[in-house]
N, C-alpha and C positions, 0 to 999 in steps of 0.2 A: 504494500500500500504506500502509495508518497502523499507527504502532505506540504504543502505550500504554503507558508506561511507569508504575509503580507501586511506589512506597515497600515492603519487606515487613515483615509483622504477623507477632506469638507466631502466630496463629490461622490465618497462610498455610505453618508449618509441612509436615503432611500432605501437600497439594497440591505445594507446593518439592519435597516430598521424593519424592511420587509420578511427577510428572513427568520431573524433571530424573536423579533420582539411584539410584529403584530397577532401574532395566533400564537401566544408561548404555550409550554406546557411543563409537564415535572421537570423534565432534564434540564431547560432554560430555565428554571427558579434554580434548582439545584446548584448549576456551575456558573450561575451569578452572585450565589449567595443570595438573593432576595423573595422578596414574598407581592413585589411591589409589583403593578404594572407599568411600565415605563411607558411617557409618552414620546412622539415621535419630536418632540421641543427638547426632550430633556436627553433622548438619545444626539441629537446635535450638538448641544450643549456638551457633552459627556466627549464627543468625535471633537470638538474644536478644542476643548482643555487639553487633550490627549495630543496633538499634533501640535499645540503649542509650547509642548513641554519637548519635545524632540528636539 
């Protein structure tokens, strides 16, 4: 199996947000650590602090 792993961009927003966090389920609370439903503001939010610390 390879896995490729990838820096994220302002512009992988959508994508982070569609996959990961509009329809979550156990596994996305589990290896989030949270209980919270994020919204699609706060996952942007979360993608700009992250690439601004790079």
């Amino acid at each position: 199996m390879d896995i490729n792993l990838m820096l994220l961009k302002i512009e992988d927003t959508n994508e982070y947000f569609e996959v990961g966090f509009k329809n979550p389920d156990k596994d996305m609370f589990y290896y989030t650590g949270t209980t919270h439903y994020p919204t699609k503001e706060e996952i942007k939010i979360f993608i700009e602090k992250s690439v601004s610390n790079v």
